[in-house]
C-alpha positions in Angstrom: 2.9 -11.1 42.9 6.3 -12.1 43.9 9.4 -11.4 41.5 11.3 -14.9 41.3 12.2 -15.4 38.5 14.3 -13.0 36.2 15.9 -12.7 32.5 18.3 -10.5 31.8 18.3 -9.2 28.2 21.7 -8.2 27.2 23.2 -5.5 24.3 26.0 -7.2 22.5 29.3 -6.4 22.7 30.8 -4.0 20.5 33.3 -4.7 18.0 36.5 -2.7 18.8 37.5 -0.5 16.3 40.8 -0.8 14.2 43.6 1.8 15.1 44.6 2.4 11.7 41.1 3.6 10.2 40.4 5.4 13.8 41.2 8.8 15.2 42.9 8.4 18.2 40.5 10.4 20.4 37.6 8.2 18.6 39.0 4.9 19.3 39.5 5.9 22.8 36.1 6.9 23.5 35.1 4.2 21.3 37.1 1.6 23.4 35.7 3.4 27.2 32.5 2.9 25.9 32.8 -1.0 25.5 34.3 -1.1 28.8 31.7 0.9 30.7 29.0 -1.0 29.1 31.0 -4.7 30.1 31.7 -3.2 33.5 27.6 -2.3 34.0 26.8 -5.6 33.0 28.9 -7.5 35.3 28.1 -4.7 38.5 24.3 -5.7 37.9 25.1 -9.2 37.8 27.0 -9.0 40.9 23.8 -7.2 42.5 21.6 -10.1 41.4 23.5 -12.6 43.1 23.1 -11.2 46.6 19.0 -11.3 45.7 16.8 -14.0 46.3 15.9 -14.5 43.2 16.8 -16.9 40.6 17.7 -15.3 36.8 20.1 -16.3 33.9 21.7 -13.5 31.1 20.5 -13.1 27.3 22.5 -12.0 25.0 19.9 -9.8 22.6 20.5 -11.2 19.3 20.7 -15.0 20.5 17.1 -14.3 21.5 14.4 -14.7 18.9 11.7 -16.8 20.9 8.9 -15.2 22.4 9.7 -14.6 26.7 7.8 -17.0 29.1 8.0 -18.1 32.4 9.7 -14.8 34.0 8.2 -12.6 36.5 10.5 -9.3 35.0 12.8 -8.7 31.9 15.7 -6.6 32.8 17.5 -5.2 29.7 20.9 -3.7 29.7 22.0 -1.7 27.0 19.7 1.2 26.1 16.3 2.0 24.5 17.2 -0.2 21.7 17.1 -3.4 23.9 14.3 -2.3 25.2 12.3 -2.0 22.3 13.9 -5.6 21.6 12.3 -6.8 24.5 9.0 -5.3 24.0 8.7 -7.1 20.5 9.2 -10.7 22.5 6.7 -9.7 25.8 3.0 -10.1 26.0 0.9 -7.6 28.5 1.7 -9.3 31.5 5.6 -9.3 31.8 7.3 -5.9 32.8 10.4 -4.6 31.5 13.1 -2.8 33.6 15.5 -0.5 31.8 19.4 -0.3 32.6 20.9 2.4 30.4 24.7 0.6 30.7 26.4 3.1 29.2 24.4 7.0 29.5 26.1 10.0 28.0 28.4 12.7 29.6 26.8 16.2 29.0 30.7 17.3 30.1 32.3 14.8 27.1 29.6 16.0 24.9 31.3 19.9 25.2 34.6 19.0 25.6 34.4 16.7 21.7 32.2 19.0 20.5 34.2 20.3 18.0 36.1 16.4 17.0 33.4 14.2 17.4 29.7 13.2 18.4 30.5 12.1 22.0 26.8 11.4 22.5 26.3 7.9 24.5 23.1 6.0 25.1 20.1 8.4 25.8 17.6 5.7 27.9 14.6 7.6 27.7 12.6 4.7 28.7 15.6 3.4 31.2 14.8 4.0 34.9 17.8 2.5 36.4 21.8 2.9 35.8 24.1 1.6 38.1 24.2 4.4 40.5 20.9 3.3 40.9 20.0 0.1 39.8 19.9 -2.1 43.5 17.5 0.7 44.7 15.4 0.3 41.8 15.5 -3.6 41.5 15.0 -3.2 45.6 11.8 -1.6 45.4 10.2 -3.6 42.8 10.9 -7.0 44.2 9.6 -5.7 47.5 6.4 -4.6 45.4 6.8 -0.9 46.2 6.5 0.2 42.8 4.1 -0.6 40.2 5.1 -0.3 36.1 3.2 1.9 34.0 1.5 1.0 30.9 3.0 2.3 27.5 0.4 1.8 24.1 1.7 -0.1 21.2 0.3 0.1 18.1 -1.1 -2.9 16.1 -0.5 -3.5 12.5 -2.3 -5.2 10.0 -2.4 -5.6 6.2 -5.0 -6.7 4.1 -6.8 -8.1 7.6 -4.2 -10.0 8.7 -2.5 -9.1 12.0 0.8 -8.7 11.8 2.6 -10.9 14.7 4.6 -7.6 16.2 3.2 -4.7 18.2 5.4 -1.1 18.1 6.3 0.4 20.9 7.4 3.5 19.2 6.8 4.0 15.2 6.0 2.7 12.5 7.5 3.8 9.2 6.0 2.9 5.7 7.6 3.8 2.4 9.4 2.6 -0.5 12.4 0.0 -0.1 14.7 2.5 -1.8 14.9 6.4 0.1 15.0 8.2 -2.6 12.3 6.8 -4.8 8.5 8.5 -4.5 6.0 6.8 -2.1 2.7 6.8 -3.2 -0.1 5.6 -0.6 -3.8 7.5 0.6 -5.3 7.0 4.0 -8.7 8.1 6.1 -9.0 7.7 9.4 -11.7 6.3 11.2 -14.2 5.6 13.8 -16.2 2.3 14.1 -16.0 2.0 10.2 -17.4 6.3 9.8 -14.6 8.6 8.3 -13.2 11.1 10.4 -11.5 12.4 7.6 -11.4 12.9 3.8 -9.6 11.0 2.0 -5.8 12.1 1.8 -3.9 11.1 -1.3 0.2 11.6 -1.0 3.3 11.5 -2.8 5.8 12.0 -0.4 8.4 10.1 0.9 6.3 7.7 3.3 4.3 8.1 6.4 5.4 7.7 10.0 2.7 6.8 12.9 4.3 7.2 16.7 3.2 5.9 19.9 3.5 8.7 23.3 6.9 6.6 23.9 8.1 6.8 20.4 6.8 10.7 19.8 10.0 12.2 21.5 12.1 10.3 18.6 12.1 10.3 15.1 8.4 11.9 15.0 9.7 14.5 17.1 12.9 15.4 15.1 10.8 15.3 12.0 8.5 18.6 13.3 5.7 16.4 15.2 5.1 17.3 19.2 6.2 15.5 22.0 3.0 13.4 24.4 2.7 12.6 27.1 3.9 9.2 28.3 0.4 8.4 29.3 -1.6 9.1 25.9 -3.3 6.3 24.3 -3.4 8.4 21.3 -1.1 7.8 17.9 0.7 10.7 16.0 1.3 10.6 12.2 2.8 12.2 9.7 3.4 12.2 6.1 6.8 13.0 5.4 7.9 15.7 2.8 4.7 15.5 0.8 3.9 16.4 -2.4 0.1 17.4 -2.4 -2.3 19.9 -3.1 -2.9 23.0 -0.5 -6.5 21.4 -0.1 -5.4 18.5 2.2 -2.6 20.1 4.0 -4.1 20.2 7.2 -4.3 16.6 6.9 -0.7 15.7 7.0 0.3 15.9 10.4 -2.3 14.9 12.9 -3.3 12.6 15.6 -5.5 9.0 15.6 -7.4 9.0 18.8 -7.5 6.2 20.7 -10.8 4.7 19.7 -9.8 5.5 16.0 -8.0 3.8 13.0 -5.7 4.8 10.2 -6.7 2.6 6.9 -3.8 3.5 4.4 -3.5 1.9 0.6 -0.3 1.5 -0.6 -0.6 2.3 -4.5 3.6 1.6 -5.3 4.7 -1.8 -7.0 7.2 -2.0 -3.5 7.0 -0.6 -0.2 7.9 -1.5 3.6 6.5 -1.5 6.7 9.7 -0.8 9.1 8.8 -1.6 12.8 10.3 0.3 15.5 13.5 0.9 13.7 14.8 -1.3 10.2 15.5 -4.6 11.9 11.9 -5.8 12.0 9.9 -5.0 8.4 7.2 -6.8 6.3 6.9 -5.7 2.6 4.2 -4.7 0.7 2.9 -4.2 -3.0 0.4 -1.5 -5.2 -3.0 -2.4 -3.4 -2.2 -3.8 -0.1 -4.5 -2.1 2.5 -2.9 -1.4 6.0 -4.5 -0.9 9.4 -3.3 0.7 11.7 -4.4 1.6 15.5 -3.6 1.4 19.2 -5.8 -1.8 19.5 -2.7 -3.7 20.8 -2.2 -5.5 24.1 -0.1 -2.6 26.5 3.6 -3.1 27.5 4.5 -2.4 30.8 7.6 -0.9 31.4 9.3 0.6 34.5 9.6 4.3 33.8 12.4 7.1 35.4 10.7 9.1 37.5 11.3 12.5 35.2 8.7 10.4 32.7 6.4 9.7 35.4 6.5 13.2 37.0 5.2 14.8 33.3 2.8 12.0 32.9 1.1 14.0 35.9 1.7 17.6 34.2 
């Protein structure tokens, strides 16, 4: 299918910083940084005029409708835009990635010892502007093909929740410090595939293969491939007898389901970060499972290349 007709999903502009509550080293970097991302927006902008192809710029927060009548949703920005995007796409518009702003492994050892110099990582980004008319060039020309990520669908006391997750999904009490209290069993056409595990800890986190190289990953879990179908959970600092241990930390296959209870007068669903949440109260029942529609995204060839590994 011809590309014709593009959106292109924008990160907002940062808010400069104010010189007198900013170390001067910070507000420069802080300042380059709002310039590099404003100077990759207008570059790609500039490329997109000299296509045929007809497109008009987003900013991110002004969008809250569900995306239509595109052929391709370019974001600009980093994985966070993305995952933006993904929340507003069905299975059948692909996302392109522009990391505007990626970090400098050379700024992140020269700061090292001042500041966090880190920039936008983009690990679902394919394109930056050293490289982003090649990239556009070859999928407008149909030589390259997106790949399809799983998202995870959500649903509480059988209702399904009206957002898939591209990466996690985080379920604990409103307040971080306060106990979460919740059991789960997962399951295979409605036959357990395991006991059932009842925490105290301080919530449970389910990743997708794009989201398992994130949070899930810094939190002890292992990294998947790109290509899995399969979800990854984990209970976070439990409190729980020896008995279920090997039960805290595992995998839902793809043909599987996680059915949680949440047994705490609050709690919250968090969706791919704190921005998108529902809350929930002492008996709600979740489901959880890879049963969504797929998202297809774009992917840097370093992602593809380990998909094959």
């Amino acid at each position: 299918m011809a590309m014709k007709r593009l959106l292109l999903l924008l990160k907002p502009f940062g808010v400069s910083p104010q010189p007198s509550h900013t170390h001067p080293q910070v507000l420069d970097f802080l300042n380059n940084r709002h310039k590099v991302h404003r100077d990759s927006i207008n570059f790609c902008q500039e490329i997109l005029r000299k296509k045929p192809v007809e497109w008009k710029a987003v900013l991110r927060d002004n969008l809250t409708q569900r995306i239509n009548d595109v052929d391709l949703v370019v974001t600009i920005g980093g994985d966070g835009t993305l995952l933006q995007a993904s929340h507003l796409v069905d299975d059948k518009i692909p996302i392109l990635g522009v990391n505007s702003d990626p970090t400098r492994i050379d700024e992140v050892e020269q700061f090292s010892g001042e500041f966090d110099a880190t920039r936008s990582t983009g690990h679902l980004c394919s394109a930056t502007v050293e490289n982003f008319e090649q990239v556009l060039d070859s999928i407008l020309e149909g030589r390259v093909a997106p790949s399809e990520l799983t998202r995870m669908r959500i649903s509480v006391n059988g209702l399904h929740l009206s957002t898939y997750a591209l990466n996690d999904v985080l379920v604990a009490h409103p307040c971080p410090a306060s106990l979460s209290r919740f059991s789960f069993r997962i399951t295979k056409e409605d036959q357990p595939c395991s006991p059932q595990v009842n925490c105290r800890s301080s919530g449970l986190r389910i990743s997708t293969a794009a989201g398992s190289t994130a949070a899930m990953h810094s939190a002890g879990g292992f990294p998947m491939s790109i290509s899995s179908r399969d979800l990854q959970y984990m209970v976070r600092e439990p409190i729980s007898p020896a008995a279920v241990s090997d039960f805290m930390h595992g995998l839902i296959k793809h043909d599987e389901k996680m059915n949680a209870t949440w047994t705490c007068r609050k709690g919250v669903i968090y969706i791919d970060g704190s921005h998108i949440n529902y809350t929930i109260q002492d008996g709600d029942i979740i489901e959880i499972s890879s049963k969504a529609p797929s998202l297809k995204v774009f992917l840097p060839h370093r992602l593809l290349q380990l998909a094959k590994m």
